[in-house]
C-alpha positions as CSV (number, residue, x, y, z in Angstrom):
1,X,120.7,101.0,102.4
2,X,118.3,98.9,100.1
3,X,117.0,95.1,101.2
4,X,117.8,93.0,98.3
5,X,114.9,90.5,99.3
6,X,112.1,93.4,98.8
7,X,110.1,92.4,95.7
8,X,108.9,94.5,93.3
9,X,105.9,95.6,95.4
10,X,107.5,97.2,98.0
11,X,110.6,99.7,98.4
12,X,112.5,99.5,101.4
13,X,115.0,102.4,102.4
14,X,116.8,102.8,106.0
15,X,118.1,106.5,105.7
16,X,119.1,108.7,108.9
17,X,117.7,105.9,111.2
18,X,113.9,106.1,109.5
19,X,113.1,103.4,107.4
20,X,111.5,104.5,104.6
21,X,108.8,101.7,103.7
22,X,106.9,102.3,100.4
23,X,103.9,100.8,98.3
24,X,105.9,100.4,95.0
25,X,103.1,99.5,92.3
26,X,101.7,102.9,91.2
27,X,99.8,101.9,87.7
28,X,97.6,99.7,90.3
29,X,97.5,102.4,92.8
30,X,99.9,100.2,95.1
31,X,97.5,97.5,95.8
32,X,98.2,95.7,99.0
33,X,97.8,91.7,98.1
34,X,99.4,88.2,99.8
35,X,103.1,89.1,98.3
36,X,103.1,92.8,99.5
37,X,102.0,91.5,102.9
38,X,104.7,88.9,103.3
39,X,107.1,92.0,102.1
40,X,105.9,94.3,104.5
41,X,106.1,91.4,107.2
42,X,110.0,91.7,106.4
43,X,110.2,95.0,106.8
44,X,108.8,95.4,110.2
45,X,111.2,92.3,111.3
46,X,113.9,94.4,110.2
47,X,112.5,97.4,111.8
48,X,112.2,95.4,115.1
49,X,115.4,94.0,115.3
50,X,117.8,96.6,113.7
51,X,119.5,99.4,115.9
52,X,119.6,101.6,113.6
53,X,116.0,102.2,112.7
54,X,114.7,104.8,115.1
55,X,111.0,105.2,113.1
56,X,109.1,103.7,110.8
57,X,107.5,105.3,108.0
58,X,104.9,104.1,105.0
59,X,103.7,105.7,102.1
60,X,102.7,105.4,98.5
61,X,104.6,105.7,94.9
62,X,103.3,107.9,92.3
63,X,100.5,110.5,94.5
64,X,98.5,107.5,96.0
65,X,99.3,106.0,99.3
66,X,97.1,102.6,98.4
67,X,94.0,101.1,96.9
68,X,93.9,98.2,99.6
69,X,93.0,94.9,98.4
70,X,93.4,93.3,94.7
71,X,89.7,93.0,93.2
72,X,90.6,92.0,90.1
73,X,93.0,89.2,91.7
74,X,89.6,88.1,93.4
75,X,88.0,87.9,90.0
76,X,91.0,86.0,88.5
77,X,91.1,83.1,91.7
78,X,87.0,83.1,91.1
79,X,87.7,82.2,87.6
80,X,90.0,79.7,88.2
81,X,87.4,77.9,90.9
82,X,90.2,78.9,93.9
83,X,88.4,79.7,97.1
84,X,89.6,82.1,99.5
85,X,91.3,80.5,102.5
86,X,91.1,81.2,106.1
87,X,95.2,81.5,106.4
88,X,95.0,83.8,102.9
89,X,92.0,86.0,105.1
90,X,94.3,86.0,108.6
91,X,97.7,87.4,106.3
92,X,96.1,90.7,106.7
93,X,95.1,90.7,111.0
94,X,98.9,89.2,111.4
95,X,100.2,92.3,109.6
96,X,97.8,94.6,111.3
97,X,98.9,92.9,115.0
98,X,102.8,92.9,114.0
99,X,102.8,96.8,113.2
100,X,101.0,97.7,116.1
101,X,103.6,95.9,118.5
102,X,106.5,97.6,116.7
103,X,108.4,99.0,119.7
104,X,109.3,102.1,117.5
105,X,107.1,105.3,116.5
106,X,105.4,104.5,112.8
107,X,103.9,106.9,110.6
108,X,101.4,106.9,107.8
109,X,101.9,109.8,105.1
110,X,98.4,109.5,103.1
111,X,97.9,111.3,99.8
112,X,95.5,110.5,97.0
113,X,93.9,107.0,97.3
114,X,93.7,105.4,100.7
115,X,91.1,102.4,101.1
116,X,90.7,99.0,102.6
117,X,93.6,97.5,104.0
118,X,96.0,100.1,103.3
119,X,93.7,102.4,105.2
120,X,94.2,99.6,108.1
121,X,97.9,100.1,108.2
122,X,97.8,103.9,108.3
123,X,95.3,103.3,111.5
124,X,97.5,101.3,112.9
125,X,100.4,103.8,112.7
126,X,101.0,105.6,115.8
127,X,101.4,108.7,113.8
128,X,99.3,109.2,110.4
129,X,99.6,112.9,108.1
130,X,97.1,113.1,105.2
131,X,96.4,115.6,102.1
132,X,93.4,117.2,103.2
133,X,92.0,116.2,99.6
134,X,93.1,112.7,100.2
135,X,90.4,110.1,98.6
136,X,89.6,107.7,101.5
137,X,87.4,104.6,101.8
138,X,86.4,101.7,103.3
139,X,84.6,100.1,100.3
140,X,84.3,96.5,101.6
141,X,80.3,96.5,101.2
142,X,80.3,97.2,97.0
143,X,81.9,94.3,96.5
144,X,79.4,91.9,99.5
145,X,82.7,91.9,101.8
146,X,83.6,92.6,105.1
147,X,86.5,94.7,106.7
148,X,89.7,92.9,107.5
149,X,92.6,94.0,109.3
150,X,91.4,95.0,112.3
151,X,89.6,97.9,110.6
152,X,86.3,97.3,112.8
153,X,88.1,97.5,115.9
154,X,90.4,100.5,114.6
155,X,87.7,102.6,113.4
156,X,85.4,102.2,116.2
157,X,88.4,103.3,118.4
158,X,89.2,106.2,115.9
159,X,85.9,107.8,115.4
160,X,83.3,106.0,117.2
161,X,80.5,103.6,116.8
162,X,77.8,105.8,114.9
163,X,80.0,107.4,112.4
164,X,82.1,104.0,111.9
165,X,79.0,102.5,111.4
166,X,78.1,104.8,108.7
167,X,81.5,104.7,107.0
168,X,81.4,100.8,107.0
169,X,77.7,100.1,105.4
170,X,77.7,103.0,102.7
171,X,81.4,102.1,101.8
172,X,81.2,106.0,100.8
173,X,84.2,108.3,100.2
174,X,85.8,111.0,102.4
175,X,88.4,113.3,102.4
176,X,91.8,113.6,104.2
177,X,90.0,116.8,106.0
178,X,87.1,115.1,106.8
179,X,89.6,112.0,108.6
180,X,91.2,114.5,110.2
181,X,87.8,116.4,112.0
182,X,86.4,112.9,112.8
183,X,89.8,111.9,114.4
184,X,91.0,109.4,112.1
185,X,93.9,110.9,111.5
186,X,96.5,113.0,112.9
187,X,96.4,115.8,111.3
188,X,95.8,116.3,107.4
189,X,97.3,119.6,106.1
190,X,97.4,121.1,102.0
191,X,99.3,118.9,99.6
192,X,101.9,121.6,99.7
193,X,102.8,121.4,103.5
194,X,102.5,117.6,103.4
195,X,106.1,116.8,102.9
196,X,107.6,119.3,105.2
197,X,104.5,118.5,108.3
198,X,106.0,114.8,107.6
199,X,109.3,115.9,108.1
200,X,108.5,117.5,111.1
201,X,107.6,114.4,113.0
202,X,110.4,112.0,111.9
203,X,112.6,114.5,113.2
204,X,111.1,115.0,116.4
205,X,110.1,110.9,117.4
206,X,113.3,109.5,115.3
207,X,115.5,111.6,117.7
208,X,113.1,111.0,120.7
209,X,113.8,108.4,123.6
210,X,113.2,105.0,122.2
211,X,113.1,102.9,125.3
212,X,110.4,105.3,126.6
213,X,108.1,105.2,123.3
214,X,108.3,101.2,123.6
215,X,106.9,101.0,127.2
216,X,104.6,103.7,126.1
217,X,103.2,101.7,122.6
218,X,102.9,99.1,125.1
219,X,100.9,100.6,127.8
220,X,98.6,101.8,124.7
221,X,97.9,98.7,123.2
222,X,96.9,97.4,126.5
223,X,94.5,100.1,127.0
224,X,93.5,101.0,123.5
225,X,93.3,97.5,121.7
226,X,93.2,94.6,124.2
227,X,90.3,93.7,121.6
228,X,92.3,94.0,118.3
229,X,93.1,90.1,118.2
230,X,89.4,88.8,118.9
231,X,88.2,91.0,116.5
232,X,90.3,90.0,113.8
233,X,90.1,86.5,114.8
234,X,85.7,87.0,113.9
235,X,87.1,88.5,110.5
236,X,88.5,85.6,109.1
237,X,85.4,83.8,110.0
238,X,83.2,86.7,108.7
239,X,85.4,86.9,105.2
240,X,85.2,83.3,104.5
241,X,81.7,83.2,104.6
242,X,81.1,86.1,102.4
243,X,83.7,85.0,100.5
244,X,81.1,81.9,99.4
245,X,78.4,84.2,99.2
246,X,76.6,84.6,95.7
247,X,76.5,88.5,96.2
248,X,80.3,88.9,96.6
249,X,81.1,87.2,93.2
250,X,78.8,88.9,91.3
251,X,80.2,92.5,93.1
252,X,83.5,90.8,92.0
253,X,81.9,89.9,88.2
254,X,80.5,93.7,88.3
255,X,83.3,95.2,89.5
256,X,85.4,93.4,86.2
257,X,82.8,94.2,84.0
258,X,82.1,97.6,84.6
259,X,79.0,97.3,85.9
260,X,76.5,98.2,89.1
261,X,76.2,94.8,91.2
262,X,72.7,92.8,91.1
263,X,72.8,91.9,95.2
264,X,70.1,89.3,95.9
265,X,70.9,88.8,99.5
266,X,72.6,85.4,99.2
């Protein structure tokens, strides 16, 4: 069954009781911006409130699971004199809180590129399968940004303070394998067992006992990520401010113009 209110940025699909929830703009390697949150705010309202859905599952279109956030839609609001807003910031921690209080299992299945905020949602899957040559990273610093969407609070919980730390200032890239020895994963497997590994888990926690799982997320989010909302609300607070900042526009200018960023600490 298709959702006739899904834009063009995101596929919808409830087959077998799974809904099948995909970032639908490959040629921009499936950027997540304001309209494909909104989108994906739908989907999990459907998720939560239709019977049928057992699971939830996201990936990519076209070999990338997604780029995260819209640089050059930063560079065209610059150009027009549009400031980011703290409700435009907060889309993204509203997103991140609604998925992890789905009451059903949720999967991420990574392949290619997976950074920023789309990184963010496969964290905050229950469940998350990459390509072990998956190209991964949290590249908030190049551009004189900060993490949103709870990724902080995520990663801290994933893989712990020193190598979160590490990840978050060098804004380097990983692999899928090295997500999956630092625990930021589930499991990542070759590209050719990535499919059928997938398949193995929507069959097991789509047929599983549903009531259970939902007490279960519950007790886990009380334990795991009683901090999730505090630290999200510091984001939007955080992003604004470098938001303002002279080094994140020219990262942004840089970034357009194909070019290494002149930071000047401002």
């Amino acid at each position: 069954m298709k959702l006739d209110f899904i834009t063009d940025s995101i596929a919808f699909e409830i087959r077998d009781r799974v809904a099948w929830i995909t970032f639908d703009d490959p040629a921009h390697l499936n950027p997540i911006n304001a309209e494909a949150m909104r989108d994906l705010m739908q989907c999990l309202e459907v998720c939560e409130n239709d019977e049928q859905v057992r699971m939830a599952v996201f990936r990519g279109a076209g070999g990338n699971f997604s780029a995260g956030g819209n640089v050059r839609g930063m560079k065209e609001r610059m150009d027009r004199g549009v400031n980011t807003t703290r409700s435009g910031i907060r889309a993204g921690g509203e997103l991140i809180t609604r998925l992890r209080n789905l009451s059903k299992p949720t999967l991420a299945w990574i392949e290619g590129a997976a950074a920023g905020v789309g990184l963010s949602i496969a964290m905050a899957c229950d469940f998350s399968i990459a390509d072990e040559a998956a190209k991964m990273t949290f590249a908030f610093i190049n551009i004189g940004f900060i993490p949103d969407g709870g990724i902080v609070c995520l990663l801290n919980r994933a893989v712990g303070t020193t190598r979160a730390t590490e990840l978050l200032m060098s804004g380097r890239r990983f692999t899928g394998a090295d997500a999956r020895d630092w625990g930021l994963v589930t499991d990542a497997v070759p590209r050719e067992q990535l499919e059928e590994t997938v398949e193995r888990y929507v069959r097991k926690y789509s047929n599983g006992p549903g009531a259970a799982y939902a007490q279960l997320k519950g007790l886990i989010n009380s334990a795991c990520y009683s901090e999730l909302g505090a630290c999200m609300q510091r984001e939007v607070q955080a992003q604004y401010i470098c938001s303002l900042s002279e080094d994140h526009r020219e990262a942004v200018r840089a970034f357009a113009e194909k070019r290494k960023p002149e930071f000047k600490g401002r």
